[in-house]
DRENNU-597113 format. One record per residue: residue in three letters; x, y, z of N, C-alpha, C in turn; chain; residue number from 1. Coordinates in nm, 4 decimals, padded with zeros to 6 digits. Example, Ala and Ser with C-alpha at 12.3 -4.5 7.8 and 13.67 -1.06 7.14 Angstrom:
<rs>
{r ALA,{01.3190,-00.5690,00.7800},{01.2300,-00.4500,00.7800},{01.3200,-00.3300,00.7800},A,1}
{r SER,{01.2850,-00.2250,00.7080},{01.3670,-00.1060,00.7140},{01.2900,00.0030,00.7870},A,2}
</rs>
This chain:
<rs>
{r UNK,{00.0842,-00.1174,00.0000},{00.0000,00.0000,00.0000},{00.0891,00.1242,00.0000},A,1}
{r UNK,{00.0624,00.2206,-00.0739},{00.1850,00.3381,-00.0889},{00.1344,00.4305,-00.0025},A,2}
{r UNK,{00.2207,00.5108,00.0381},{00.1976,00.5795,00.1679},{00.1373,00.7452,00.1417},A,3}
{r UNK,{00.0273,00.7868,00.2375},{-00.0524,00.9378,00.2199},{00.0121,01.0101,00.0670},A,4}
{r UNK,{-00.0588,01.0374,00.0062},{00.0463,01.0987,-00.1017},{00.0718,01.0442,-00.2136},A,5}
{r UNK,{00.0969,00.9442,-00.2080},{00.1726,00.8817,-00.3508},{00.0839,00.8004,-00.3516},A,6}
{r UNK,{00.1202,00.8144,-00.5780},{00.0005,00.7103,-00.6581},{00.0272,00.5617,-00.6415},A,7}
{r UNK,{-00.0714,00.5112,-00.6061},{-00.0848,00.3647,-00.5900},{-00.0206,00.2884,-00.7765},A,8}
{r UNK,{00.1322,00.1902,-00.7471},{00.1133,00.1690,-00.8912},{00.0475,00.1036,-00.9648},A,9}
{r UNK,{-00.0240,00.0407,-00.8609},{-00.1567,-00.0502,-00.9910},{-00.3133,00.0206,-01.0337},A,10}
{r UNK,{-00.2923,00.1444,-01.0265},{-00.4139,00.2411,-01.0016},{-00.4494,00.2375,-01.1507},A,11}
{r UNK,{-00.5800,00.2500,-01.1707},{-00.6091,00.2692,-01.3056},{-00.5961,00.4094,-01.3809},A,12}
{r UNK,{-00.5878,00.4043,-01.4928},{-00.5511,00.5561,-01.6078},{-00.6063,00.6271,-01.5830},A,13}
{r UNK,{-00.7657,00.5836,-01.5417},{-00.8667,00.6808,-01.5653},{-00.8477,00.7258,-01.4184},A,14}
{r UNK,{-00.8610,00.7043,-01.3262},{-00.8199,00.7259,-01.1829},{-00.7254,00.8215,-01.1793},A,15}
{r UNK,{-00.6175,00.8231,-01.2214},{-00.4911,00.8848,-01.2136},{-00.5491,01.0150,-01.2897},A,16}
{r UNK,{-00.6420,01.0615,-01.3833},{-00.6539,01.1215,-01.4377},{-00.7862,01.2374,-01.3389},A,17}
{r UNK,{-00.8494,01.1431,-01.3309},{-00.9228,01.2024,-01.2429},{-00.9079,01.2847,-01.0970},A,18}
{r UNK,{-00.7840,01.2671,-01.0284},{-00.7758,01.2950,-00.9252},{-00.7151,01.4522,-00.9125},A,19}
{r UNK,{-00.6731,01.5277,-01.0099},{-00.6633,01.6778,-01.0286},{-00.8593,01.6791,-00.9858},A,20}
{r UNK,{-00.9032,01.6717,-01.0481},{-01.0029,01.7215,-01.0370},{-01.0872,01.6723,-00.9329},A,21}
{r UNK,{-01.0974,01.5879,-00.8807},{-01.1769,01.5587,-00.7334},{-01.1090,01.6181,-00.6427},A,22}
{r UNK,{-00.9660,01.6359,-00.6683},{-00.9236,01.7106,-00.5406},{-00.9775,01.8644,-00.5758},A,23}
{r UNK,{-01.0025,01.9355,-00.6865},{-01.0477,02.0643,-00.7111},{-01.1942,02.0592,-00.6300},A,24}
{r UNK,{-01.2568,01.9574,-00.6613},{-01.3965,01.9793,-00.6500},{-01.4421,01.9494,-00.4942},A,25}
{r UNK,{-01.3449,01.8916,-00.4557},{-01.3367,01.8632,-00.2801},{-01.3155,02.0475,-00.2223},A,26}
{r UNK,{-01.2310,02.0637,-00.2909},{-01.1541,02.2034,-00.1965},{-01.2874,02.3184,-00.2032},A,27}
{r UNK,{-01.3169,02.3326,-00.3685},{-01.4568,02.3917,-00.3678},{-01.5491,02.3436,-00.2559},A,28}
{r UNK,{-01.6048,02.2565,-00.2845},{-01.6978,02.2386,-00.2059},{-01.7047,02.2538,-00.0168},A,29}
{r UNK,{-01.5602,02.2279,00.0368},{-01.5006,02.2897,00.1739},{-01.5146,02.4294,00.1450},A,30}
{r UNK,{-01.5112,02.5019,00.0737},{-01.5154,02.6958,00.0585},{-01.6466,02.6750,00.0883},A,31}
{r UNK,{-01.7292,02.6218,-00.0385},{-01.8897,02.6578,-00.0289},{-01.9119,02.6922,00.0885},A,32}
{r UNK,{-01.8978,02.5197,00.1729},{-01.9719,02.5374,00.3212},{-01.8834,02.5941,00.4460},A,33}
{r UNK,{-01.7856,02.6404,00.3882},{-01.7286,02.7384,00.5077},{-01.7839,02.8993,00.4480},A,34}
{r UNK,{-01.8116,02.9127,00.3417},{-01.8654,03.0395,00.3525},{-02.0138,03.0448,00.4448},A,35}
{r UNK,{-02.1070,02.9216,00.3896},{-02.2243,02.9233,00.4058},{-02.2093,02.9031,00.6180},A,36}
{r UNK,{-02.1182,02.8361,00.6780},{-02.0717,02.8152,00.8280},{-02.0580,02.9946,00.8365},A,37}
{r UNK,{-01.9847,03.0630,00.7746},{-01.9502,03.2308,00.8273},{-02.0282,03.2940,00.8167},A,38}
{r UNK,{-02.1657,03.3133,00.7381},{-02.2605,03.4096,00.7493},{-02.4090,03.3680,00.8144},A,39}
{r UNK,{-02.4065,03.2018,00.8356},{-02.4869,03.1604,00.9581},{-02.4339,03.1954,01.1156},A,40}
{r UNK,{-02.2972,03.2153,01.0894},{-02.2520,03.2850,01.2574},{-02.2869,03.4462,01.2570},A,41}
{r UNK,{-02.2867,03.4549,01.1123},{-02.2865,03.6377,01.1292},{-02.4196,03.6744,01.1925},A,42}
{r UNK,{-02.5131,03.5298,01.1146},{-02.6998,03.5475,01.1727},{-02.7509,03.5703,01.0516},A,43}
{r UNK,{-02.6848,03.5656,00.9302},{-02.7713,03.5919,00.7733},{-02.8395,03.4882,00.7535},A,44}
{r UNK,{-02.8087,03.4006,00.7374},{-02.8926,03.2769,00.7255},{-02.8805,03.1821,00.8346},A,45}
{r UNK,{-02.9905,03.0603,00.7998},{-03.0379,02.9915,00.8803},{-03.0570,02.8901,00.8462},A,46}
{r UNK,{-03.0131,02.7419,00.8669},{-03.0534,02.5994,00.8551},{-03.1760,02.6056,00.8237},A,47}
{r UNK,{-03.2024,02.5652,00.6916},{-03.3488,02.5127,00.6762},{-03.4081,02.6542,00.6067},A,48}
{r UNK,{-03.3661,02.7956,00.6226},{-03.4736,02.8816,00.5708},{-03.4803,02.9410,00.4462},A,49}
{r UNK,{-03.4081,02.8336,00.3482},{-03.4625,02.8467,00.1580},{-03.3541,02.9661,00.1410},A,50}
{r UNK,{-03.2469,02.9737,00.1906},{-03.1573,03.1051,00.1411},{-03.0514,03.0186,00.1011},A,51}
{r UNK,{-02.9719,03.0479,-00.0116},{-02.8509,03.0590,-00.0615},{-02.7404,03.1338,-00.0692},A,52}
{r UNK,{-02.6267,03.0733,-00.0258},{-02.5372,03.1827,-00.0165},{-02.4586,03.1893,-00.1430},A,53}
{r UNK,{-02.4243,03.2813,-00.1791},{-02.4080,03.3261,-00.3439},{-02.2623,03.3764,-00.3267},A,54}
{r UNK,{-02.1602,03.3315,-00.4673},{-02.0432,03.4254,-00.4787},{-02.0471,03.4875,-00.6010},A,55}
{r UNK,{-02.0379,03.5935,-00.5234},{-02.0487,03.7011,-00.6694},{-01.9600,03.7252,-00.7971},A,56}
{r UNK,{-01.8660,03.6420,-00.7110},{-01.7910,03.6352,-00.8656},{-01.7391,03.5006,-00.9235},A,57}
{r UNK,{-01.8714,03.4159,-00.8985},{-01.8539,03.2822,-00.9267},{-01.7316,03.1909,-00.8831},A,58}
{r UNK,{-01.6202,03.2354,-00.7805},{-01.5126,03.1987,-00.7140},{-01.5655,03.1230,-00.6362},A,59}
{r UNK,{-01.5847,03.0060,-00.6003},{-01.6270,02.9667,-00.4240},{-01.5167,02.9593,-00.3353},A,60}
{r UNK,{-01.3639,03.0059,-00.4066},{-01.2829,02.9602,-00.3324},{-01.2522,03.1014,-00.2336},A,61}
{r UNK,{-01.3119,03.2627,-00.2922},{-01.3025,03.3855,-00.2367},{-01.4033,03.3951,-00.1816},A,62}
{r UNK,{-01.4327,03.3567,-00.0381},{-01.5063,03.3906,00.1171},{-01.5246,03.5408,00.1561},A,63}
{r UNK,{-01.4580,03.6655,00.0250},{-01.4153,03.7587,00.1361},{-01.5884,03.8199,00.1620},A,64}
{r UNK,{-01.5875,03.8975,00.2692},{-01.7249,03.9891,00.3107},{-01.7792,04.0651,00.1690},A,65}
{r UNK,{-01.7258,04.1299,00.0605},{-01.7731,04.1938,-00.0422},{-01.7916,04.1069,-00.1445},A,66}
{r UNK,{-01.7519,03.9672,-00.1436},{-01.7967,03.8896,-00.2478},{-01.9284,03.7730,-00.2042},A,67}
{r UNK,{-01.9645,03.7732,-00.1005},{-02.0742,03.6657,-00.0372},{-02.2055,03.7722,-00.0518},A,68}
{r UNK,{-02.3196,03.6961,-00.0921},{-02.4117,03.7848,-00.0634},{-02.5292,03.6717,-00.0457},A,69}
{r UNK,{-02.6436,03.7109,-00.0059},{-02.7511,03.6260,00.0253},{-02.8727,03.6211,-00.0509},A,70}
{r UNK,{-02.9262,03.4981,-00.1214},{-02.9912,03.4822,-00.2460},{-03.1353,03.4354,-00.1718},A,71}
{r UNK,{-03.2224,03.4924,-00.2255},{-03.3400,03.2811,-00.2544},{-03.3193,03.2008,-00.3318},A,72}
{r UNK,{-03.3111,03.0956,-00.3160},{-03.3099,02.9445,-00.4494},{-03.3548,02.9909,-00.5720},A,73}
{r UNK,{-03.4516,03.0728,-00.5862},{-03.5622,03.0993,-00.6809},{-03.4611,03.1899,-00.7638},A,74}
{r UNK,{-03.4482,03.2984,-00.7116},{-03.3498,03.3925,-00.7404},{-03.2156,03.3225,-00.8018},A,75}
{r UNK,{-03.1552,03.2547,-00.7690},{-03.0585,03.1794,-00.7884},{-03.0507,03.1257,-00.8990},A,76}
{r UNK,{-03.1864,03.0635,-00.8911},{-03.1857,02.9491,-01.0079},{-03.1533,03.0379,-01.1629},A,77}
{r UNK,{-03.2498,03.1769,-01.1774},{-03.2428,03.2441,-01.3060},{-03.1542,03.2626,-01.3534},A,78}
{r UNK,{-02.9975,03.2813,-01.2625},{-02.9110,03.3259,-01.2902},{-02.7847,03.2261,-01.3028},A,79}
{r UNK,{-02.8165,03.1473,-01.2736},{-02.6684,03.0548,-01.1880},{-02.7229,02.8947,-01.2583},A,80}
{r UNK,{-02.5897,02.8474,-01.3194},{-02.6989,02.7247,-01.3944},{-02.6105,02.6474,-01.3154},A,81}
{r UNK,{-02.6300,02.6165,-01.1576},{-02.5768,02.5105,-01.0779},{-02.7278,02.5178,-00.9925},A,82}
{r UNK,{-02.8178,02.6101,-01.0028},{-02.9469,02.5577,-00.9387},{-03.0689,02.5386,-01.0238},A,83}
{r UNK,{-02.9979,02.5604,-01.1458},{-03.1248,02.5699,-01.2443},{-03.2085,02.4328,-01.2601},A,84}
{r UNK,{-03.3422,02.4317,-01.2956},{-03.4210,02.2790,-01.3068},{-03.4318,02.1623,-01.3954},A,85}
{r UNK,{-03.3467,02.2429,-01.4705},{-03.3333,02.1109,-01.5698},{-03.1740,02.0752,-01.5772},A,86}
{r UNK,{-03.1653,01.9599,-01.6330},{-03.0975,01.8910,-01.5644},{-02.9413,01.9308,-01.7060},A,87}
{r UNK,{-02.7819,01.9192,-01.6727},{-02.7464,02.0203,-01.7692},{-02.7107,01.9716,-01.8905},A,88}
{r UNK,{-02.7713,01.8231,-01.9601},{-02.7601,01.7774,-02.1135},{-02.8706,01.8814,-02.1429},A,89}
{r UNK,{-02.9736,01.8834,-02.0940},{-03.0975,01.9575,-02.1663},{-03.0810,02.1272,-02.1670},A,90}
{r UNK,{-02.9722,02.2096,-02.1178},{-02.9158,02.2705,-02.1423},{-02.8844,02.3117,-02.2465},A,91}
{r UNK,{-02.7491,02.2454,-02.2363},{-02.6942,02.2082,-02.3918},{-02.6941,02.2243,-02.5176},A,92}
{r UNK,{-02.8050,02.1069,-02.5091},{-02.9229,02.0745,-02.6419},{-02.9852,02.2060,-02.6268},A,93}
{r UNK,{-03.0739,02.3192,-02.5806},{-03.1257,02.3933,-02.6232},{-03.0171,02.5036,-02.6646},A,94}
{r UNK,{-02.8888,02.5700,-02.5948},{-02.8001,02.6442,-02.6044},{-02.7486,02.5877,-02.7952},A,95}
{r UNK,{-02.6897,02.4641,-02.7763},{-02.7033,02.4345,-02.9383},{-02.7997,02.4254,-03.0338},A,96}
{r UNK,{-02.9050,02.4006,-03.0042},{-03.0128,02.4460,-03.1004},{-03.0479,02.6014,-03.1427},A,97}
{r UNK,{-03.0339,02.6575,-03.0377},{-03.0292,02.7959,-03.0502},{-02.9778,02.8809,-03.1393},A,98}
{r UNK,{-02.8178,02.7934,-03.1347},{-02.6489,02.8400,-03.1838},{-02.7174,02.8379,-03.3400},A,99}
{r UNK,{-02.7065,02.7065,-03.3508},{-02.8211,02.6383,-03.5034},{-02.8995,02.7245,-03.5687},A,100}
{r UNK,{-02.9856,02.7622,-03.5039},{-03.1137,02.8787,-03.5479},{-03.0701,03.0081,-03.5821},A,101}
{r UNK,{-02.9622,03.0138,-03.5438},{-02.9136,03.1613,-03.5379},{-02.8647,03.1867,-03.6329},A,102}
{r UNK,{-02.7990,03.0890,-03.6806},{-02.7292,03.0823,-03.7864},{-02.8083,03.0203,-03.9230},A,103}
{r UNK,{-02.7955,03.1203,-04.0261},{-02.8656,03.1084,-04.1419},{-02.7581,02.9655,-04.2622},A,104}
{r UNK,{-02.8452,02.8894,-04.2621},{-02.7967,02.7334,-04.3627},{-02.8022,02.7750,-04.5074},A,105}
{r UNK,{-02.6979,02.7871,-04.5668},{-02.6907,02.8406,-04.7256},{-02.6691,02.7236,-04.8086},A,106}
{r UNK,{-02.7497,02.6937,-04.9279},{-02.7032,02.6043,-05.0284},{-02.5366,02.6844,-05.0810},A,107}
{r UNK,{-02.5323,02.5662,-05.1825},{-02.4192,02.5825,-05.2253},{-02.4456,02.6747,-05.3491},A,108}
{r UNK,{-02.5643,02.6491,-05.4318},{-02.6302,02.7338,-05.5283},{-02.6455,02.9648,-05.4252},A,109}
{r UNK,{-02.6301,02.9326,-05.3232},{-02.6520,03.0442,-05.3022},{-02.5511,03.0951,-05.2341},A,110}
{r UNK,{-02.4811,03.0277,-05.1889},{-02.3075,03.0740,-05.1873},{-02.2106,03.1177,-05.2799},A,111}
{r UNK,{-02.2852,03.0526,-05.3990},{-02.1745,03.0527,-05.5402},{-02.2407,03.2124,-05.6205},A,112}
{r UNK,{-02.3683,03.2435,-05.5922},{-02.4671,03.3844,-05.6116},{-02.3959,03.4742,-05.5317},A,113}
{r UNK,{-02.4069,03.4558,-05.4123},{-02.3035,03.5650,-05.3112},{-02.1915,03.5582,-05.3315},A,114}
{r UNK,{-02.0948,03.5059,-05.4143},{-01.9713,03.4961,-05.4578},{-01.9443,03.6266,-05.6179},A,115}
{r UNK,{-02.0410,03.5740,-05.6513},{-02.0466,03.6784,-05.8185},{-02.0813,03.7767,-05.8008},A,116}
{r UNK,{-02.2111,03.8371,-05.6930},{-02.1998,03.9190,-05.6811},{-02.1162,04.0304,-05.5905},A,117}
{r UNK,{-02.0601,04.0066,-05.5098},{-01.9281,04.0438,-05.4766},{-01.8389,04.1035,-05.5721},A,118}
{r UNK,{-01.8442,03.9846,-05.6599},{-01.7093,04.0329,-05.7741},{-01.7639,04.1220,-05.8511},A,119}
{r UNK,{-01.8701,04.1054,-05.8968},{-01.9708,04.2318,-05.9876},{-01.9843,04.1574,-06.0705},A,120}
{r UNK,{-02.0037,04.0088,-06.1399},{-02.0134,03.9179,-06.1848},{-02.1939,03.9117,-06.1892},A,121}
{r UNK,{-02.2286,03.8538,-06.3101},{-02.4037,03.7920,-06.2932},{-02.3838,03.7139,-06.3604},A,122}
</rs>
């Protein structure tokens, strides 16, 4: 067994690969709830009473007093797509469909028209 610290050598690829990022998402998530622990001592919020504590500059790892502020869920959700209700493939899919729509689909017959006339060509 290899000791605190060091990669186990029979560990799998995908494992080894993964562990930048669980350790990111561990450390986040210790900020979250030490912010959300500092402004339940301050008396802003309260276990149980539908408030969110919000970073304003999408950092969870900056706790300071001018970046914490206090949300409703509801509020939250419009803005912040980590409380939003659908779930985030269906996201996605609408953000790319969107992209899609936005963008006008040209034949090749009407690419080769916008080409001549450019040149002054008919």
């Amino acid at each position: 067994m290899p000791k605190r610290g060091q990669l186990d050598p029979d560990a799998k690829t995908a494992s080894k690969k993964k562990r930048p990022y669980n350790s990111k998402t561990k450390k986040d998530r210790a900020s979250r709830n030490a912010a959300r622990a500092k402004l339940e001592k301050e008396g802003r919020v309260k276990k149980g009473d539908g408030k969110d504590v919000d970073h304003k500059n999408r950092n969870p790892r900056d706790n300071s007093d001018d970046n914490l502020r206090v949300t409703t869920k509801k509020q939250r959700g419009d803005n912040k797509p980590a409380r939003a209700q659908r779930p985030p493939g269906v996201r996605r899919k609408a953000r790319r469909e969107a992209a899609r729509k936005s963008k006008p689909v040209s034949t090749f017959e009407e690419l080769r028209e916008k080409g001549r006339k450019r040149l002054g060509d008919t």
